[in-house]
mmCIF file of the N, C-alpha and C atoms, coordinates in Angstrom:
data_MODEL
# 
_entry.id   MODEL 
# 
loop_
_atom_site.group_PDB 
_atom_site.id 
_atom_site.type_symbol 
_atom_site.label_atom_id 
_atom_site.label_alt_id 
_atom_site.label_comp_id 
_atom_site.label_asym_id 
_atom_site.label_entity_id 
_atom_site.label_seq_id 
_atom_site.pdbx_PDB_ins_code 
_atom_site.Cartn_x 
_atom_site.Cartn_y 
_atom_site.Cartn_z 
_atom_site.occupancy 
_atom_site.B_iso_or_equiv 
_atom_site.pdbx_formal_charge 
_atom_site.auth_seq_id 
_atom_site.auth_comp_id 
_atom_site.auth_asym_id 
_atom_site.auth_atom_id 
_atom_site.pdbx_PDB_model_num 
ATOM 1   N N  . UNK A 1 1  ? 18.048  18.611  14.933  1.00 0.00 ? 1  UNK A N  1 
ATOM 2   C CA . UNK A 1 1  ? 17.855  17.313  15.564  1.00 0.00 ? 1  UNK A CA 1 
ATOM 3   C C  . UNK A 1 1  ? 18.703  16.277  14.837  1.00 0.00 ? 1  UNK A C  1 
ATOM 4   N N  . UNK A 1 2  ? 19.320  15.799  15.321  1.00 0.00 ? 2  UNK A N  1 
ATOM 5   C CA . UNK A 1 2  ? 20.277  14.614  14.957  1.00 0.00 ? 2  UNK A CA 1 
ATOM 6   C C  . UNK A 1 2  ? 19.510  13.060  14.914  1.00 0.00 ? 2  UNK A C  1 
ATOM 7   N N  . UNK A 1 3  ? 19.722  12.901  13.798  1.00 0.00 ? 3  UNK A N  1 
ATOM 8   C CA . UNK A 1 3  ? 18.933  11.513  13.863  1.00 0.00 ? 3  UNK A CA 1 
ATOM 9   C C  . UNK A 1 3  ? 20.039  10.243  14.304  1.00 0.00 ? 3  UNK A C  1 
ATOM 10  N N  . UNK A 1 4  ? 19.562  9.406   14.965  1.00 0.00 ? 4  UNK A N  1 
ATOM 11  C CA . UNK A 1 4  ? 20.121  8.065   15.451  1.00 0.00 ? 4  UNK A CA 1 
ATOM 12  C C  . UNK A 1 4  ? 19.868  6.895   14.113  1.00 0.00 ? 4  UNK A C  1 
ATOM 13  N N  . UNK A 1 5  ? 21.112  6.463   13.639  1.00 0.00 ? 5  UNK A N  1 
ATOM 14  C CA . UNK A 1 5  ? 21.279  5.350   13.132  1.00 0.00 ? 5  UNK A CA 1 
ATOM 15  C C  . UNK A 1 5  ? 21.992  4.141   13.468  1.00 0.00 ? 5  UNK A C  1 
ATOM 16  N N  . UNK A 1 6  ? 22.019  4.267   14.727  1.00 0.00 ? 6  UNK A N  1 
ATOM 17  C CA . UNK A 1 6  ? 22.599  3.024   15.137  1.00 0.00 ? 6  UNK A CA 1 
ATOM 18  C C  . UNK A 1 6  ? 21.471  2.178   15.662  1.00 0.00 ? 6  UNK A C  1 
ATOM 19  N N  . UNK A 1 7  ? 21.440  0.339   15.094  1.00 0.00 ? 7  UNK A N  1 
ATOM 20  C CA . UNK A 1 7  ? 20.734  -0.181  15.476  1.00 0.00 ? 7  UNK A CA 1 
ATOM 21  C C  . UNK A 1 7  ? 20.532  -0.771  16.831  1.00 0.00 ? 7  UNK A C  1 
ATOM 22  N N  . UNK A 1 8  ? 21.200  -0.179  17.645  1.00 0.00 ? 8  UNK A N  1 
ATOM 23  C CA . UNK A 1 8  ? 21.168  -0.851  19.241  1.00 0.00 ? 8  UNK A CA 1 
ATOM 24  C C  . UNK A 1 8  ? 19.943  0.152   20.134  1.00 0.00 ? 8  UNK A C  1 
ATOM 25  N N  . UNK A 1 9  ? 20.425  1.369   19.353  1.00 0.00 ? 9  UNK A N  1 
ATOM 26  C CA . UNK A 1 9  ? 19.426  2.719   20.263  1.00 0.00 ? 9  UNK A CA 1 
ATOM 27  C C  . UNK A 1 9  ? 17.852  2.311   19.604  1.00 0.00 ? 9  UNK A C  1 
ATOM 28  N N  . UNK A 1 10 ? 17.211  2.227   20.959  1.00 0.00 ? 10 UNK A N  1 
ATOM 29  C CA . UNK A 1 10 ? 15.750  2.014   20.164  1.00 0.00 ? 10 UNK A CA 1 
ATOM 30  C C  . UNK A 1 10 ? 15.003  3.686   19.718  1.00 0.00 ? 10 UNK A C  1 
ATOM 31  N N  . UNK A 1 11 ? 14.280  3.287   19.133  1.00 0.00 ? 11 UNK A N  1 
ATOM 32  C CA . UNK A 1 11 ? 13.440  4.468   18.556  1.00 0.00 ? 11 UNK A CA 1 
ATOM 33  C C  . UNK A 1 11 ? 12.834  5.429   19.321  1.00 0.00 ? 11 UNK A C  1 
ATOM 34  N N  . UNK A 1 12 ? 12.792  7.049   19.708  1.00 0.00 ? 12 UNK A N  1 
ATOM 35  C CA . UNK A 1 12 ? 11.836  7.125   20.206  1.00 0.00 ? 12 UNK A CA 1 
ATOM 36  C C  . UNK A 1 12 ? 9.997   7.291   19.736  1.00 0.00 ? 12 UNK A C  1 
ATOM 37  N N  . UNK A 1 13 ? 9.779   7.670   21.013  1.00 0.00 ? 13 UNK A N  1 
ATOM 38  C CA . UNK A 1 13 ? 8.142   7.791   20.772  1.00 0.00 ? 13 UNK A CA 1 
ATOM 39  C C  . UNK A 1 13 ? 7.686   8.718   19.245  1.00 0.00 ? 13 UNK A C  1 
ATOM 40  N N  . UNK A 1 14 ? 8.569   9.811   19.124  1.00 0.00 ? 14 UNK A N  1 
ATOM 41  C CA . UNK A 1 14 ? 7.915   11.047  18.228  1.00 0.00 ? 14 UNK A CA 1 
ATOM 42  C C  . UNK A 1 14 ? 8.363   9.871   16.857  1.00 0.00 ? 14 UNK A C  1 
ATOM 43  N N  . UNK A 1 15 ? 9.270   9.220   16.786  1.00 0.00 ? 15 UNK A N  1 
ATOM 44  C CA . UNK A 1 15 ? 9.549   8.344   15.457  1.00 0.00 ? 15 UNK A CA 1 
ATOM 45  C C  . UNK A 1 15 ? 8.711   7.499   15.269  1.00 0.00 ? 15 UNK A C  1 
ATOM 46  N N  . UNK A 1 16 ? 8.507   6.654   16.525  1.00 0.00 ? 16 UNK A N  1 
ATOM 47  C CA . UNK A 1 16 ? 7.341   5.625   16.165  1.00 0.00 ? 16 UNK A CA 1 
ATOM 48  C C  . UNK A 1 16 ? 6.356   5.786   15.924  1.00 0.00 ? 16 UNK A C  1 
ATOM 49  N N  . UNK A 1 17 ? 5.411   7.418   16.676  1.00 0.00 ? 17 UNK A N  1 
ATOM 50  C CA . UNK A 1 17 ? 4.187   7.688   16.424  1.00 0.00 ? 17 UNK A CA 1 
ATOM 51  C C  . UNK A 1 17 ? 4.373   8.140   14.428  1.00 0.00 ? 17 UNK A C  1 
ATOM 52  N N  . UNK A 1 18 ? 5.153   8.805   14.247  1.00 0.00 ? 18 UNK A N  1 
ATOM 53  C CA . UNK A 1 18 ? 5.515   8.746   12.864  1.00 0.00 ? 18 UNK A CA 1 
ATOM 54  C C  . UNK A 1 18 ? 5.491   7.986   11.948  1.00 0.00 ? 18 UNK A C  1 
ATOM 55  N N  . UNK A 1 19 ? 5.996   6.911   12.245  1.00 0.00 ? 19 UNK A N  1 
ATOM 56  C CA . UNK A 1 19 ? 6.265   5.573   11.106  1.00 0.00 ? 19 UNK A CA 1 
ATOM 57  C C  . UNK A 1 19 ? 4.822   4.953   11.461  1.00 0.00 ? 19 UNK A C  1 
ATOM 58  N N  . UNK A 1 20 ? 4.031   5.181   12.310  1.00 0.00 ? 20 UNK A N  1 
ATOM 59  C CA . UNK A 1 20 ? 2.840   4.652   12.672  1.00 0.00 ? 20 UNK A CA 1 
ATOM 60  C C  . UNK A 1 20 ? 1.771   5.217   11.988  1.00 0.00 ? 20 UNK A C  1 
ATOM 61  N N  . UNK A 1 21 ? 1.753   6.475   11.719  1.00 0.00 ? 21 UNK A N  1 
ATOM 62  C CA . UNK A 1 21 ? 0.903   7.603   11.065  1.00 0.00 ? 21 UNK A CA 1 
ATOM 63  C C  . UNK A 1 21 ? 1.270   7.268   9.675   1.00 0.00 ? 21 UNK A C  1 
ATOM 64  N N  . UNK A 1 22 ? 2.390   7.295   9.360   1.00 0.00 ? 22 UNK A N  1 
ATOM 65  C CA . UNK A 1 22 ? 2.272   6.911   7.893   1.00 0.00 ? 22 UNK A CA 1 
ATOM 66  C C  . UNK A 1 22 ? 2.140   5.634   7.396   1.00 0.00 ? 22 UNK A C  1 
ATOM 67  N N  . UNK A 1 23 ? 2.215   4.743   8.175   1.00 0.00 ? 23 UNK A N  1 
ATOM 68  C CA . UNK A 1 23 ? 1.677   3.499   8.057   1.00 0.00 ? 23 UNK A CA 1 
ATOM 69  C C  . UNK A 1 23 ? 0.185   3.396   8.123   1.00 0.00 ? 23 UNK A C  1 
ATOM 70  N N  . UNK A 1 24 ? -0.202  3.739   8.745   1.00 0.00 ? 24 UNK A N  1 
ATOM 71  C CA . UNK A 1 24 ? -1.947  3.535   9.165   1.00 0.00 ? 24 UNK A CA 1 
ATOM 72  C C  . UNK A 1 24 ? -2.091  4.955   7.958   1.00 0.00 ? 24 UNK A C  1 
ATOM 73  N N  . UNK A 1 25 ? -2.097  5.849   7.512   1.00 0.00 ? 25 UNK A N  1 
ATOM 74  C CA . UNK A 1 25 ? -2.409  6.946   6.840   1.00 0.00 ? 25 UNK A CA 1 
ATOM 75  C C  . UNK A 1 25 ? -2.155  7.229   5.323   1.00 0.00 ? 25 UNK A C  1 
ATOM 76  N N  . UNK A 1 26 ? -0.798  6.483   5.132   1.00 0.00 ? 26 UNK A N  1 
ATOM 77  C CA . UNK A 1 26 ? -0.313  7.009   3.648   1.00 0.00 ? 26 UNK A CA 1 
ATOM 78  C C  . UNK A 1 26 ? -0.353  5.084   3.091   1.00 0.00 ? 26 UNK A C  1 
ATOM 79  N N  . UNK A 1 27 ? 0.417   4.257   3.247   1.00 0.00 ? 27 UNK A N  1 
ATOM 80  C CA . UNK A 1 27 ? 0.892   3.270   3.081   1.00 0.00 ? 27 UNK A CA 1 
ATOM 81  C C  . UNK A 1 27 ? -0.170  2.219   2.638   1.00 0.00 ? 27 UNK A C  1 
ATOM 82  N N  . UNK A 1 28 ? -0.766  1.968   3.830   1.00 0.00 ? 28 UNK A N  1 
ATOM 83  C CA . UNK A 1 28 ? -1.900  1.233   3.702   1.00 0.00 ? 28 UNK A CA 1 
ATOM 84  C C  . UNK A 1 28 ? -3.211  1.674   2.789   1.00 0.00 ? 28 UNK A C  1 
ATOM 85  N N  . UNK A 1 29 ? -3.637  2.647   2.974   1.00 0.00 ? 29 UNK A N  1 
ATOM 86  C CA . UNK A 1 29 ? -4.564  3.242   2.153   1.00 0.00 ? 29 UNK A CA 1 
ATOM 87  C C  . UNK A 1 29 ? -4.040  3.291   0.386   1.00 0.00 ? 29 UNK A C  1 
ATOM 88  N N  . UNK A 1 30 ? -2.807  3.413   0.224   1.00 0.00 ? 30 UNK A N  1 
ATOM 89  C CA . UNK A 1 30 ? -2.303  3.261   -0.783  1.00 0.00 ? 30 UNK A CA 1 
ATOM 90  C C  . UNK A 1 30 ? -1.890  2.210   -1.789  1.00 0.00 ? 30 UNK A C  1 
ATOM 91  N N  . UNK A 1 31 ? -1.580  0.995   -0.723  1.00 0.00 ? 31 UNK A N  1 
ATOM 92  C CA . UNK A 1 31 ? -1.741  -0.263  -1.028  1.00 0.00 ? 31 UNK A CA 1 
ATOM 93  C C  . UNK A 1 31 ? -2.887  -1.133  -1.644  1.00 0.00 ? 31 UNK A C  1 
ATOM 94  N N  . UNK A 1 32 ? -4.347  -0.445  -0.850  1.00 0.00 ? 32 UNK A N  1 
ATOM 95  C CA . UNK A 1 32 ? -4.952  -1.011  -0.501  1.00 0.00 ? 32 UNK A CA 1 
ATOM 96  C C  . UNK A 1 32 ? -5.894  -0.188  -2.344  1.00 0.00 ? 32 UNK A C  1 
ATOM 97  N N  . UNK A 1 33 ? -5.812  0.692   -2.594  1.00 0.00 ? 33 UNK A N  1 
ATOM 98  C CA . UNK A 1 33 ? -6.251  1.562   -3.625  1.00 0.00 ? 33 UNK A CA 1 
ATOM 99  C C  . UNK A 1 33 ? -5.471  0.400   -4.841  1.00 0.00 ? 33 UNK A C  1 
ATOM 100 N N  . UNK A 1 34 ? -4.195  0.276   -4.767  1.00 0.00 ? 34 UNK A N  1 
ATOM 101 C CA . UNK A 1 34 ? -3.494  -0.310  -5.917  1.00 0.00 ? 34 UNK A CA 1 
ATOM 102 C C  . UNK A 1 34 ? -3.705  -1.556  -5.884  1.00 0.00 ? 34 UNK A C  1 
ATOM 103 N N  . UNK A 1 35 ? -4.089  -2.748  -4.967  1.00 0.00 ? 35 UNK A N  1 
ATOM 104 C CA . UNK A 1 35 ? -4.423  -3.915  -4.971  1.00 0.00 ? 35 UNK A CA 1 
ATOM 105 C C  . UNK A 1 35 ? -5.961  -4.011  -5.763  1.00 0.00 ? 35 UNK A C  1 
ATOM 106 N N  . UNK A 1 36 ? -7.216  -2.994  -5.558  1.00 0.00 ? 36 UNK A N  1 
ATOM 107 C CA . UNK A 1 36 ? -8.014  -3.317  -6.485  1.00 0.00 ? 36 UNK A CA 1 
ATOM 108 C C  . UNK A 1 36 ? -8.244  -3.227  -7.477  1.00 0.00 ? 36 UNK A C  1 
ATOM 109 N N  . UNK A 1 37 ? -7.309  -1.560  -7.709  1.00 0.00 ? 37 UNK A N  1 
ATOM 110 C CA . UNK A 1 37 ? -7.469  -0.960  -8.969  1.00 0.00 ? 37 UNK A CA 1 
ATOM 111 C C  . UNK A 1 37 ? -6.546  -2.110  -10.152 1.00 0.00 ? 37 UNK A C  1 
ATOM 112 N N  . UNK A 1 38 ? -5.442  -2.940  -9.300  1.00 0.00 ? 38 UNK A N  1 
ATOM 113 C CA . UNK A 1 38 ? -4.819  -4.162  -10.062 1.00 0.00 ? 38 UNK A CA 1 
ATOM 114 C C  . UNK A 1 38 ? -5.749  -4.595  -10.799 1.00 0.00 ? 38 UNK A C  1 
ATOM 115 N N  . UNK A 1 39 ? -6.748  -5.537  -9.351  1.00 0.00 ? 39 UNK A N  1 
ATOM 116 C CA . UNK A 1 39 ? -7.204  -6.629  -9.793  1.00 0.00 ? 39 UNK A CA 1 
ATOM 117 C C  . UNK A 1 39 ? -8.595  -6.505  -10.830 1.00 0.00 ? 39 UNK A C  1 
ATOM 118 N N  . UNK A 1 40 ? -8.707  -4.817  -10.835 1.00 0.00 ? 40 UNK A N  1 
ATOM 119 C CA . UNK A 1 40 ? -9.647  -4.400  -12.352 1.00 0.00 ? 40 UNK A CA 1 
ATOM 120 C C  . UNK A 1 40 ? -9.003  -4.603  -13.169 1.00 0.00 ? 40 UNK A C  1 
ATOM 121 N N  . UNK A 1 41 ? -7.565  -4.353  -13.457 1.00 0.00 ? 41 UNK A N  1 
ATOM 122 C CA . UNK A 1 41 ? -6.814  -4.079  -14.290 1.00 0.00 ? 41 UNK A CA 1 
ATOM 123 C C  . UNK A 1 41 ? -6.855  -5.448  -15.207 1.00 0.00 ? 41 UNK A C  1 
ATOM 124 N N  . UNK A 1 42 ? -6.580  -6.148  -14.361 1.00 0.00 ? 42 UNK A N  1 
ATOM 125 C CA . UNK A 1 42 ? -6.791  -7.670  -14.624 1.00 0.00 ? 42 UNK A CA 1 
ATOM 126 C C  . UNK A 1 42 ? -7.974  -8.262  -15.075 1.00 0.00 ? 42 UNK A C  1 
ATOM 127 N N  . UNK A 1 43 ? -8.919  -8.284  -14.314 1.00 0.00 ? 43 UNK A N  1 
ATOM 128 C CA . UNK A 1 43 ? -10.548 -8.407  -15.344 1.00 0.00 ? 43 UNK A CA 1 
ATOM 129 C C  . UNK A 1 43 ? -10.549 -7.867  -16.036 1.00 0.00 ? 43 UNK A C  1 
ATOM 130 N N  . UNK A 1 44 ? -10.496 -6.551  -16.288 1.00 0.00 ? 44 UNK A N  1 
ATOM 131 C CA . UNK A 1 44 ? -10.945 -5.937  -17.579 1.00 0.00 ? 44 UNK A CA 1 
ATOM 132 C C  . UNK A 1 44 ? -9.787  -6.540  -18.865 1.00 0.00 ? 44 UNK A C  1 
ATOM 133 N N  . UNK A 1 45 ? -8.335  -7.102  -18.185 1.00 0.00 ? 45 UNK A N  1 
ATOM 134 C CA . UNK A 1 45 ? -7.578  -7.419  -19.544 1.00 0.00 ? 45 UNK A CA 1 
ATOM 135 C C  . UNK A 1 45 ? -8.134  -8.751  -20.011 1.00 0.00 ? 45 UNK A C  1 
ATOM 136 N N  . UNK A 1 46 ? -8.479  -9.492  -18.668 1.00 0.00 ? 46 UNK A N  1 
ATOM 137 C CA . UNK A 1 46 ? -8.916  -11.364 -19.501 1.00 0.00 ? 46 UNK A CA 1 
ATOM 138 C C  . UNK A 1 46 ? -10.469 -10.823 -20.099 1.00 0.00 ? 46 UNK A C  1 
ATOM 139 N N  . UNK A 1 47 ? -11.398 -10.182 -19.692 1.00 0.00 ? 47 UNK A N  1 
ATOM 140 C CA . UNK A 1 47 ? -12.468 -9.922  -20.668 1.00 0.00 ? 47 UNK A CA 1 
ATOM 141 C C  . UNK A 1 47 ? -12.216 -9.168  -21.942 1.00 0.00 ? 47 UNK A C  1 
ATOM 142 N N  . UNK A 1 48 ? -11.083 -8.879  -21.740 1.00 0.00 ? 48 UNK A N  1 
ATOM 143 C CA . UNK A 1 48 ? -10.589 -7.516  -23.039 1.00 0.00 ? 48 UNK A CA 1 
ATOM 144 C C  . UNK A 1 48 ? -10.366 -8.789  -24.286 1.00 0.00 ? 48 UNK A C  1 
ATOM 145 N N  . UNK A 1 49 ? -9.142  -9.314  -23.821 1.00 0.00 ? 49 UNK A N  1 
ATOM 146 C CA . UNK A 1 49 ? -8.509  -10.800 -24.589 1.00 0.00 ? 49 UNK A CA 1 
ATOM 147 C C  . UNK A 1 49 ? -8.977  -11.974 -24.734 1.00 0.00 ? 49 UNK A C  1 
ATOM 148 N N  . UNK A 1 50 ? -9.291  -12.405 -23.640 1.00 0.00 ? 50 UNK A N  1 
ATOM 149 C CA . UNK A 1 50 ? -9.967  -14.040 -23.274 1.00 0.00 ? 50 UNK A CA 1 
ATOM 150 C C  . UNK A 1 50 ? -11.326 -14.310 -23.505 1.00 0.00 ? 50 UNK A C  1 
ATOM 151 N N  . UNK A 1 51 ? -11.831 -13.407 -22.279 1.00 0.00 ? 51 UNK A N  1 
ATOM 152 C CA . UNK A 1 51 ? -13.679 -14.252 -22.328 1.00 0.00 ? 51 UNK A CA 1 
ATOM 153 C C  . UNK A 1 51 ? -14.728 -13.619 -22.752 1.00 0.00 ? 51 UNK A C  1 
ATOM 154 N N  . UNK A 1 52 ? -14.255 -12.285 -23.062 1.00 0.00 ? 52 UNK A N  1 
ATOM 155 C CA . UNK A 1 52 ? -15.744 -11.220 -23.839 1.00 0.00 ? 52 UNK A CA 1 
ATOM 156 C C  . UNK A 1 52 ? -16.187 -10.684 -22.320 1.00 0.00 ? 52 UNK A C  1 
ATOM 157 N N  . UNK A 1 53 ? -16.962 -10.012 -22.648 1.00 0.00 ? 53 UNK A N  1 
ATOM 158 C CA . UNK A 1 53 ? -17.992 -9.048  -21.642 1.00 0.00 ? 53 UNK A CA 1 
ATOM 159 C C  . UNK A 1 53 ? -18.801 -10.227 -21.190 1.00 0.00 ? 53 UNK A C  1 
ATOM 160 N N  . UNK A 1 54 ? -18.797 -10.292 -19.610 1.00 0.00 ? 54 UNK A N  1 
ATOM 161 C CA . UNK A 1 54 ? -19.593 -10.687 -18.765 1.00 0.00 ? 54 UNK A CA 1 
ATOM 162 C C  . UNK A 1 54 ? -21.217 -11.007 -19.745 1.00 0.00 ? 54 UNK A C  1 
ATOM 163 N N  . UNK A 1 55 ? -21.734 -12.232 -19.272 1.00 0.00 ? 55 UNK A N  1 
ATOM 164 C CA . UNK A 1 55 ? -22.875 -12.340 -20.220 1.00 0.00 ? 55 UNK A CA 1 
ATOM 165 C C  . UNK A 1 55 ? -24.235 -12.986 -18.695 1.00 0.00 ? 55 UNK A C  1 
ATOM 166 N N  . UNK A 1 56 ? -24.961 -12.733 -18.583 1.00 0.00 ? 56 UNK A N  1 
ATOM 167 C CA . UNK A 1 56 ? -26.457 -13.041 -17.574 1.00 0.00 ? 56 UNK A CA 1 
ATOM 168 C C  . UNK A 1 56 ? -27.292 -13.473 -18.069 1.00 0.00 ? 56 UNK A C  1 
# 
């Protein structure tokens, strides 16, 4: 199968359902794992350095 790189030819269906699957499947889910596991990363460094362990 010969792939099309010219930007005038639009995509077909089997590509888009593709870039769609790994978008909705690999991408996002992956993003979405590394955006919280960040923003632990991050609390746990300003309580590590800055403000101490959470206090109630």
């Amino acid at each position: 199968m010969e792939r099309n790189h010219d930007p005038d030819v639009p995509a077909t269906r089997n590509q888009e359902r593709l870039a769609f699957l790994l978008v909705t499947a690999v991408i996002f889910p992956l993003m979405a794992v590394l955006i919280v596991a960040g923003y632990g990363f991050l609390v746990w460094g300003w309580q590590m350095f800055f403000a101490g362990p959470p206090t109630g």
